[in-house]
C-alpha positions as CSV (number, residue, x, y, z in Angstrom):
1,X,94.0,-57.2,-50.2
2,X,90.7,-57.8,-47.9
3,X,88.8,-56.9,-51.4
4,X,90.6,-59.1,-53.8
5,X,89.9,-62.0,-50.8
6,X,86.1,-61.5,-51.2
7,X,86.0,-61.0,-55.0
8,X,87.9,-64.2,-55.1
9,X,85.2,-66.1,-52.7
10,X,82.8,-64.9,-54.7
11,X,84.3,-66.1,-58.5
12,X,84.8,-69.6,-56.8
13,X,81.1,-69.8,-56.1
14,X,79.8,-68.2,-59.2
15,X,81.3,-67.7,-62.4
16,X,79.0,-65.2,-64.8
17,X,79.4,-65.8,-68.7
18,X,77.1,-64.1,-69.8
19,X,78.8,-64.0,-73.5
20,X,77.7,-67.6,-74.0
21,X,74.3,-68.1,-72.5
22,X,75.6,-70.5,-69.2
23,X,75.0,-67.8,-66.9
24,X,75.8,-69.6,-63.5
25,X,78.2,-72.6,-62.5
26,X,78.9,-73.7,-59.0
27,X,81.7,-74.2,-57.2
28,X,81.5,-78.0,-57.8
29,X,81.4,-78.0,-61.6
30,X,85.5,-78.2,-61.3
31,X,86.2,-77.0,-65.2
32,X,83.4,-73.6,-64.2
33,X,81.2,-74.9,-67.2
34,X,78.4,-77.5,-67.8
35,X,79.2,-80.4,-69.7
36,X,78.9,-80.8,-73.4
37,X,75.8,-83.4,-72.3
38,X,73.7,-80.8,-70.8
39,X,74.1,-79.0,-74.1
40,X,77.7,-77.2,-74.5
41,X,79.5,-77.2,-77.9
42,X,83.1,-78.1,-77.6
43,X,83.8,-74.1,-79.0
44,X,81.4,-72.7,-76.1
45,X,84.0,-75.3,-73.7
46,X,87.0,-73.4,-75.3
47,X,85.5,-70.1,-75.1
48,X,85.1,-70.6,-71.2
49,X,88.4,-71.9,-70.6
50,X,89.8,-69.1,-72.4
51,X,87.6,-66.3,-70.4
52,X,88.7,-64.3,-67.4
53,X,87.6,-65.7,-64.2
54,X,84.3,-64.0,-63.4
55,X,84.7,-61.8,-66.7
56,X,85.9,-59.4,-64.7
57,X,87.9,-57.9,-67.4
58,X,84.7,-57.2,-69.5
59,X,83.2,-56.3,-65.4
60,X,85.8,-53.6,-65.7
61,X,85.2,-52.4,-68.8
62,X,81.6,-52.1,-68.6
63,X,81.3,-50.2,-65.8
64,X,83.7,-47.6,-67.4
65,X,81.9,-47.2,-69.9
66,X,78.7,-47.1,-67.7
67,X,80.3,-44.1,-65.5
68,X,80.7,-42.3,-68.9
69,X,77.2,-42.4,-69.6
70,X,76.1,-41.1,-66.3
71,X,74.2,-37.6,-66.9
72,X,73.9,-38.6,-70.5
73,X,70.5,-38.9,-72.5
74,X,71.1,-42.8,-72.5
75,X,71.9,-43.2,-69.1
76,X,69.5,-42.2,-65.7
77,X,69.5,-43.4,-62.2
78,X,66.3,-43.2,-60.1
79,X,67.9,-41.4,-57.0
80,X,64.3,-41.3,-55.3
81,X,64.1,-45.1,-56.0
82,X,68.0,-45.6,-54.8
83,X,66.9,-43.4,-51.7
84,X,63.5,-45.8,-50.5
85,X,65.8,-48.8,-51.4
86,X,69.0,-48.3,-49.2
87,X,67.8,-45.5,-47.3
88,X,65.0,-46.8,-45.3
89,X,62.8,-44.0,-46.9
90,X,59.2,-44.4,-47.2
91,X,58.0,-45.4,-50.7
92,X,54.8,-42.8,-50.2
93,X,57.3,-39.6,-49.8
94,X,58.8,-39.8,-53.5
95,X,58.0,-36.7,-54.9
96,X,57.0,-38.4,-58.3
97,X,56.8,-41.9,-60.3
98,X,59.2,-43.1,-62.8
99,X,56.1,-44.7,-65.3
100,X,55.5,-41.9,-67.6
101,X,54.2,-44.3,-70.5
102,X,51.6,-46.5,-70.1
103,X,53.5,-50.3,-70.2
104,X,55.9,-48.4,-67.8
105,X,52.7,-48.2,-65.8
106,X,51.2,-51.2,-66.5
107,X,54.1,-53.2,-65.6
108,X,54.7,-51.3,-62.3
109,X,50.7,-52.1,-61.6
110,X,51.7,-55.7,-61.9
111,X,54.5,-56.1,-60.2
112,X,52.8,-54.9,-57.1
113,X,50.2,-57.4,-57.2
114,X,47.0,-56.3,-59.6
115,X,46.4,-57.5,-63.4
116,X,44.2,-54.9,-64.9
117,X,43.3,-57.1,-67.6
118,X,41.7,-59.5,-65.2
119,X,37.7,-58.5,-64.9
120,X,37.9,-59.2,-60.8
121,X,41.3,-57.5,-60.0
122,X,40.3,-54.2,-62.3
123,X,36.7,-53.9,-60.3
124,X,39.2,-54.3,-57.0
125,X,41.4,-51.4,-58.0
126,X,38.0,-49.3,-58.9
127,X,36.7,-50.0,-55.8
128,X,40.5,-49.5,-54.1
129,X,40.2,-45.7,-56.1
130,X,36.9,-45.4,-54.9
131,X,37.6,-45.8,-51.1
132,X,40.4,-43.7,-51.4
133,X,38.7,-40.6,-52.7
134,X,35.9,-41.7,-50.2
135,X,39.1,-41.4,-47.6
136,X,40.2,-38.5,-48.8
137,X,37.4,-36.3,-49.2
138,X,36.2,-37.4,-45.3
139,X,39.3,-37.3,-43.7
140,X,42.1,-34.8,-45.6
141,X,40.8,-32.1,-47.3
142,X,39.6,-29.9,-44.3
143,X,42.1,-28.4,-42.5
144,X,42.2,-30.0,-39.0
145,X,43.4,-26.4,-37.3
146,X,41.0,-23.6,-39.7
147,X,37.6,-26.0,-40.4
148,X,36.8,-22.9,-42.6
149,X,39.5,-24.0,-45.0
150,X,38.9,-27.0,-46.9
151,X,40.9,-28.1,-50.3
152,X,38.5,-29.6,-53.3
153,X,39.6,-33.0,-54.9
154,X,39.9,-32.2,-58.8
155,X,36.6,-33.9,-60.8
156,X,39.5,-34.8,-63.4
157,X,41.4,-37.2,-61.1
158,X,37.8,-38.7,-58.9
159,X,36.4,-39.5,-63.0
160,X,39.8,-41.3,-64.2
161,X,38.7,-44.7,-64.3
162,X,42.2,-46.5,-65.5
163,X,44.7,-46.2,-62.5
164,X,47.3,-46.5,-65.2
165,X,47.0,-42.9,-66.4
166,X,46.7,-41.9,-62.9
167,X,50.4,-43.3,-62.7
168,X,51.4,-41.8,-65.7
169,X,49.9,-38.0,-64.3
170,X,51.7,-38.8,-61.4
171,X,55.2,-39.4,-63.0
172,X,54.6,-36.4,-65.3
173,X,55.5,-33.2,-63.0
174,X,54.3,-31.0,-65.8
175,X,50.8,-32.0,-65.8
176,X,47.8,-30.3,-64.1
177,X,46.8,-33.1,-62.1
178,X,50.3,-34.3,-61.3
179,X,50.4,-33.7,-57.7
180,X,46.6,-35.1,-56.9
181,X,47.2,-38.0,-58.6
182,X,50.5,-38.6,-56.4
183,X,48.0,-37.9,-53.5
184,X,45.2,-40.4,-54.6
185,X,48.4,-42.9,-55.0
186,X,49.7,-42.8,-51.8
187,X,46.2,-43.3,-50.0
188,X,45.3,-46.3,-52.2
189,X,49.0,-47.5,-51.2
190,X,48.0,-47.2,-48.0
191,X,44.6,-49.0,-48.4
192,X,45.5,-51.7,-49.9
193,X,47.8,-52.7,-47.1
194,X,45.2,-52.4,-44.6
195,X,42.6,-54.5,-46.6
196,X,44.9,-57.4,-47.3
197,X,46.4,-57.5,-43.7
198,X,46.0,-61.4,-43.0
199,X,45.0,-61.1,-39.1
200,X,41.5,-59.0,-40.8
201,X,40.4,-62.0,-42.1
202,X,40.2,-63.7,-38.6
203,X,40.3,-60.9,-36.3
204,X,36.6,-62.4,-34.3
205,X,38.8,-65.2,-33.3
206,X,41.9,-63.2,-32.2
207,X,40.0,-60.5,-30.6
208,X,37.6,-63.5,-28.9
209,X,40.9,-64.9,-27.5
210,X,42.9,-61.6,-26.2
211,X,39.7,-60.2,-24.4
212,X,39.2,-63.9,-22.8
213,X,42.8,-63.7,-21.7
214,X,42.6,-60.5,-19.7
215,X,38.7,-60.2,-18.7
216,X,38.3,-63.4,-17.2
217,X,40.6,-61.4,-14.2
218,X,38.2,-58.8,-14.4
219,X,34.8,-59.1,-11.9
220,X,32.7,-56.7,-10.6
221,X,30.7,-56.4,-7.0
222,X,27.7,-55.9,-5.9
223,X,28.1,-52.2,-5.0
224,X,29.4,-51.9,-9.0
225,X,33.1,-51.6,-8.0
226,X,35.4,-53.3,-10.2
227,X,38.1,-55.2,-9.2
228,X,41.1,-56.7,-11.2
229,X,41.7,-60.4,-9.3
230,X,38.3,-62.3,-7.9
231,X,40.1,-63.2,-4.1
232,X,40.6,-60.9,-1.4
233,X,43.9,-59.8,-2.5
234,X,41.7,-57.9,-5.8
235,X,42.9,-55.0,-6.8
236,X,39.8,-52.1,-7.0
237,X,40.1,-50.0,-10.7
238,X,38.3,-46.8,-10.8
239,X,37.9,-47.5,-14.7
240,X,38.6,-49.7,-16.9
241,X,38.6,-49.0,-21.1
242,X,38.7,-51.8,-23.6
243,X,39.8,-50.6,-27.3
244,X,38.2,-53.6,-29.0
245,X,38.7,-53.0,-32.1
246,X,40.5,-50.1,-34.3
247,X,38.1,-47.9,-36.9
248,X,39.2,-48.1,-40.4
249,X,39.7,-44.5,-40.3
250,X,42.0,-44.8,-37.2
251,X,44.5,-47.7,-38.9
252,X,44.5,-46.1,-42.1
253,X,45.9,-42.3,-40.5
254,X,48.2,-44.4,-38.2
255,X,50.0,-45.8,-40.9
256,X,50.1,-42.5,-42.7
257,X,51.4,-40.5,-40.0
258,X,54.1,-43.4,-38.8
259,X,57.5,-42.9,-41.8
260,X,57.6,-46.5,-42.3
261,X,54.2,-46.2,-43.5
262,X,52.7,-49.5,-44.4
263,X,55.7,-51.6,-43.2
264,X,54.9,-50.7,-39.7
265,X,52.6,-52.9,-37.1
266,X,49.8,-51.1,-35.4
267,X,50.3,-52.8,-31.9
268,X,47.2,-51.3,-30.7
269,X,44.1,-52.7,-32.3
270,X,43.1,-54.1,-29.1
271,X,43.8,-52.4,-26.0
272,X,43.3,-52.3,-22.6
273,X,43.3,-49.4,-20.1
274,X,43.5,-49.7,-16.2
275,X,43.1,-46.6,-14.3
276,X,43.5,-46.9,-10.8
277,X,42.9,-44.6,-7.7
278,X,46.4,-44.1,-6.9
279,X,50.4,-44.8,-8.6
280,X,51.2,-47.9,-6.0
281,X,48.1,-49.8,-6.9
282,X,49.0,-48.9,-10.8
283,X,52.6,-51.2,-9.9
284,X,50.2,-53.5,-8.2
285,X,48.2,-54.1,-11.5
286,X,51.1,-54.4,-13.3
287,X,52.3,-56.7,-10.8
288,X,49.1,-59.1,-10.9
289,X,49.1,-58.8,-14.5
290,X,52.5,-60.1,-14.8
291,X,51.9,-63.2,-13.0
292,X,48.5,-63.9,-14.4
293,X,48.3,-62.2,-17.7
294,X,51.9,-62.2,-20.0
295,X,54.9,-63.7,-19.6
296,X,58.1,-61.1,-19.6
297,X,59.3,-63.0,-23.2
298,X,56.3,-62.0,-25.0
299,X,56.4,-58.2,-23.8
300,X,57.3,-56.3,-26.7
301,X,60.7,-55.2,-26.9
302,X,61.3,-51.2,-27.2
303,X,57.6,-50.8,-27.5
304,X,57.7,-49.8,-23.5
305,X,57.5,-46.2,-21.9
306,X,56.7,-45.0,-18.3
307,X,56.0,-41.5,-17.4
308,X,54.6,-42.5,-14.3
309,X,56.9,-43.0,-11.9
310,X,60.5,-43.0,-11.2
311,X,60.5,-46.9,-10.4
312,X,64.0,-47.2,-9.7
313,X,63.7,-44.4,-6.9
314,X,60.7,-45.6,-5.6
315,X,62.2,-49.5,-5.3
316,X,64.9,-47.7,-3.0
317,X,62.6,-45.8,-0.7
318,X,60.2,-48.8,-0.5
319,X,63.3,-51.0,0.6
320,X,64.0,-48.2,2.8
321,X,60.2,-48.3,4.3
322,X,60.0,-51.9,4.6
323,X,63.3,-52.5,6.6
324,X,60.9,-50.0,9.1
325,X,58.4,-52.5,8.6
326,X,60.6,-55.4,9.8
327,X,62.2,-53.6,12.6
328,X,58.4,-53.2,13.8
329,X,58.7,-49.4,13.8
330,X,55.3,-49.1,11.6
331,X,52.5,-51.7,11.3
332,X,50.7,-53.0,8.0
333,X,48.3,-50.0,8.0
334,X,51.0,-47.6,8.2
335,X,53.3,-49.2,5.6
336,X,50.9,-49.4,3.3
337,X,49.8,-45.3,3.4
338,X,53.6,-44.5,3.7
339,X,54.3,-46.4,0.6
340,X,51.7,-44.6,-1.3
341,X,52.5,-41.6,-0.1
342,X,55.7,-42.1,-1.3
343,X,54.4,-42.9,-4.7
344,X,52.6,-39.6,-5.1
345,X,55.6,-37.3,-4.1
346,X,57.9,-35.6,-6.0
347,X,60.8,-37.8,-4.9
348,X,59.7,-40.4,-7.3
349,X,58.5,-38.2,-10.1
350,X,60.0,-39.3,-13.3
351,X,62.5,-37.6,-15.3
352,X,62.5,-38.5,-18.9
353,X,62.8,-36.0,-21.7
354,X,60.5,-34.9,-24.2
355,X,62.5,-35.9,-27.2
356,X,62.9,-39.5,-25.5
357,X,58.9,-39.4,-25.5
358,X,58.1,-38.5,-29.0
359,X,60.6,-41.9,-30.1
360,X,57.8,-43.9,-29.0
361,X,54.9,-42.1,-30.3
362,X,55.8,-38.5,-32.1
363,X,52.4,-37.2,-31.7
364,X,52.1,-38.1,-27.9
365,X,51.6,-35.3,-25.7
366,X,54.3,-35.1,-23.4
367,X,52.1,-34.3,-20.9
368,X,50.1,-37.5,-21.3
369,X,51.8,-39.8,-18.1
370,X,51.2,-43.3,-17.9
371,X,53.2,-47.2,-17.8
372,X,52.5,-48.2,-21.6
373,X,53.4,-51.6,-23.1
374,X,52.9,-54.6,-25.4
375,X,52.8,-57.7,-25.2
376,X,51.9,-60.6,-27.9
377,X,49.9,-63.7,-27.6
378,X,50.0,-66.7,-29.3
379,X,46.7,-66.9,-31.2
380,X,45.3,-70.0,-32.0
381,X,42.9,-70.0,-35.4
382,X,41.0,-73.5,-36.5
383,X,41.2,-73.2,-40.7
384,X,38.0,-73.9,-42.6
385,X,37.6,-77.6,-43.5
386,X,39.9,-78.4,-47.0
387,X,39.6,-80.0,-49.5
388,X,41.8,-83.7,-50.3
389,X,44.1,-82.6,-53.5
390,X,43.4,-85.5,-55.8
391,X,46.7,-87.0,-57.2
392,X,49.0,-85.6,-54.5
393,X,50.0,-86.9,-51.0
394,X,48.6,-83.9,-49.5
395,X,45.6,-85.3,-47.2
396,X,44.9,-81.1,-46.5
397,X,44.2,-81.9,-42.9
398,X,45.4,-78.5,-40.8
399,X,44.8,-78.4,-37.5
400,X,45.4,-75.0,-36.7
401,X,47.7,-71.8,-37.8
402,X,49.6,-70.4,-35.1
403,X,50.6,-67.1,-35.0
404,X,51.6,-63.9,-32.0
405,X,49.6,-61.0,-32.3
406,X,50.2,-57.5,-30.3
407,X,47.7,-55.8,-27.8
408,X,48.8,-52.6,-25.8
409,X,48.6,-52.3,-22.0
410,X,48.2,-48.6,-20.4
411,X,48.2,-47.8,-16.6
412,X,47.5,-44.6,-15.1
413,X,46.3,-43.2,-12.2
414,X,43.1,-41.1,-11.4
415,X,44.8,-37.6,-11.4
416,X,46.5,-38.8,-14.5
417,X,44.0,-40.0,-16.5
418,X,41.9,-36.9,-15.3
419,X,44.5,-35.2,-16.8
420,X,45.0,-36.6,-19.9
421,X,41.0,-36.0,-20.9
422,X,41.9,-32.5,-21.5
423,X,44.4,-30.0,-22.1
424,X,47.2,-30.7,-24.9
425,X,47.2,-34.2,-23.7
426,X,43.6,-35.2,-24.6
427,X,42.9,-37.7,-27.4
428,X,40.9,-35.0,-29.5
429,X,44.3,-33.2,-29.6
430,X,46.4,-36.2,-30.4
431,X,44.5,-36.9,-33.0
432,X,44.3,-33.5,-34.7
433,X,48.2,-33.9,-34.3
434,X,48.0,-36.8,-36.9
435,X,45.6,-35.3,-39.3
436,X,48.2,-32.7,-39.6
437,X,50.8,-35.0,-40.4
438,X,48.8,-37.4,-42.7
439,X,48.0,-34.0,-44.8
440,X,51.7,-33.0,-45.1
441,X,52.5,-36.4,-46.5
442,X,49.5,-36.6,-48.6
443,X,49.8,-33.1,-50.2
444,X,53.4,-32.3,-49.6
445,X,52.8,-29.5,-51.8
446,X,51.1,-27.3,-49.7
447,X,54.5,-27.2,-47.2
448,X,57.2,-27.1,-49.4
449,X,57.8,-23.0,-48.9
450,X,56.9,-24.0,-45.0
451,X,57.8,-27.5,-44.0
452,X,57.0,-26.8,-40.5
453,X,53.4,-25.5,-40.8
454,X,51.8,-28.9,-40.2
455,X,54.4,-30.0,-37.4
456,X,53.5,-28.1,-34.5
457,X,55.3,-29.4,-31.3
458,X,52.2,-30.2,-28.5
459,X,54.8,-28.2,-26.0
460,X,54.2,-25.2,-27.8
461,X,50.3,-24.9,-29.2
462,X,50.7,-21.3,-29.3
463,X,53.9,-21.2,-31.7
């Protein structure tokens, strides 16, 4: 059998005798035990010839006896643990904590990176606490739809000063203060990711090397008129916005509205936005930008979405238009107003579903239309000078650390981006959309007779 095939694969690799102490010999060792000079007694040699292959007897047996304890007192499985483990669940939507004692806590504190019996690392997780009630009370407690309602942050859980009984509160169901200090935990989850995310510490230099890469394309005229391209062939923008940086506030909700949480990337903590007069010259910046700016390998994959315009309808009418144009039936002049013509009409409007939107951003407004896309460039960052590590051959002579890092591309045109300033598309909207997300996954509580209260769809702001 296929099984019995990889089961045997995996006892020639490894052989697990656990009985003796020798937990793991290779493949190579021919007799599956170490020799009696690295420390074997001749009745540990017999005892291993004598064993199963594997153990897989005693293998057997145990796990018997281990589905026989399931549901027992002695015997309990973490099934929210299980689910954030192989179910590519986030780790912030457990109901609850399994460390209802304080070692249980302690231990778990560790293992995610903090010592609270260092003096330096316990300040950092006061100060971690600290921000996150800061967060919370600024951001969270007022209701993003009724400003009248506003939630209060019990004194009990903002005065805990160990984060350990915070823990233990928050794997304790039954305790007043259970389900705040779940809340407080998920935000300082959330915060700590954001404050230890690498590119932070250099971000000057990245951001210094991204703007550099684009705006040195970018020149204005006399008159004030911007162009994209400094020859004749430049293409005139009737704005241009430059997202230079992303607030603390802003990362921290996008990670708390996106389900992966903290695992995900925020791709757009530097961003640029052309708007143009008209959809053709939008596929002209894109154009120029293409052969000036990125290179197709380093645009993002599956991190692209048009809602401008049907390009694979407009690419036949324009092949349509320009055999005209080499037939001599239209000049340049006419070509040129046909094929924007052609870009504005409803011929080339594009079809794409609202469900196929929200994949790439569920708190989009469908109604927002525009070419969006990211591409990565290959920052360059000069370390700090290092010091010679006496003793070793390690002359700590870095030249540089390499590394891609995202930035987001948006074109729209000027109806478009007229558009998107108000109405259901407009940014104030959008981000009331993720407030009320970040609040259901913060205090899940307050949704659990109405799961859909916070999830209004943007298509529907009367429902």
């Amino acid at each position: 059998m296929a099984g019995e095939g990889i089961e045997a694969e995996w006892c020639e690799d490894y052989r697990v005798r656990p009985e003796i102490g020798s937990p793991i010999s290779s493949r190579n060792d021919r007799n599956g035990f170490r020799g009696a000079d690295e420390g074997e007694t001749p009745a540990a040699r017999k005892h291993l010839k004598n064993a199963p292959v594997c153990g897989i007897r005693q293998g057997v047996q145990r796990r018997i006896g281990l589905y026989k304890k399931l549901g027992s007192n002695n015997y309990h499985l973490e099934w929210e643990t299980v689910s954030v483990v192989l179910n590519n669940e986030s780790a912030i939507d457990i109901p609850y904590l399994y460390t209802n004692t304080f070692e249980k806590a302690h231990e778990f504190i560790l293992g995610y990176g903090f010592d609270p019996n260092d003096a330096s690392q316990a300040t950092e997780l006061e100060k971690l606490k600290s921000d996150a009630v800061h967060f919370i009370e600024n951001q969270l407690l007022q209701d993003p739809d009724d400003p009248s309602r506003r939630l209060q942050l019990p004194d009990e859980v903002i005065r805990e000063p160990d984060v350990r009984n915070l823990m233990i509160w928050a794997s304790t169901p039954k305790h007043p203060q259970s389900r705040w200090a779940c809340s407080l935990l998920r935000v300082m989850h959330t915060l700590t990711h954001v404050n230890n995310d690498l590119a932070s510490n250099v971000f000057p230099s990245i951001q210094k090397q991204v703007l550099d890469r684009v705006l040195r394309h970018v020149h204005s005229d006399p008159a004030g008129d911007v162009y994209l391209g400094r020859d004749e062939s430049g293409i005139r923008l009737y704005m241009l916005d430059i997202k230079t940086q992303k607030s603390f506030e802003s990362h921290v909700l996008k990670l708390l509205h996106k389900p992966e949480n903290v695992s995900a990337e925020v791709y757009d903590r530097i961003g640029f936005r052309f708007v143009t007069f008209n959809k053709l010259e939008a596929l002209m910046v894109l154009t120029y930008l293409r052969e000036n700016v990125f290179t197709l390998p380093n645009v993002h994959t599956g991190r692209s979405r048009n809602t401008l315009i049907d390009v694979g309808r407009y690419h036949f009418e324009l092949d349509r238009l320009t055999a005209r144009f080499k037939k001599g039936e239209i000049d340049d002049r006419e070509f040129l107003k046909e094929a924007a013509r052609i870009a504005e009409s409803d011929i080339c409007a594009p079809h794409v579903k609202p469900e196929r939107l929200r994949d790439f951003n569920l708190y989009s407004s469908t109604e927002y239309t525009s070419i969006q896309f990211t591409c990565r460039q290959l920052v360059r960052i000069s370390p700090p000078p290092s010091r010679i590590v006496p003793g070793t051959d390690l002359d700590g002579d870095i030249r540089e650390y390499r590394f891609f890092f995202p930035f987001e591309i948006q074109l729209l045109d000027k109806k478009s981006y007229i558009e998107s300033r108000r109405g259901r598309a407009s940014h104030t909207e959008y981000k009331r959309a993720q407030l009320r997300a970040a609040r259901e996954r913060i205090f899940p509580w307050l949704y659990e007779n109405h799961p859909d209260a916070l999830r209004k769809d943007l298509d529907n702001p009367d429902g």
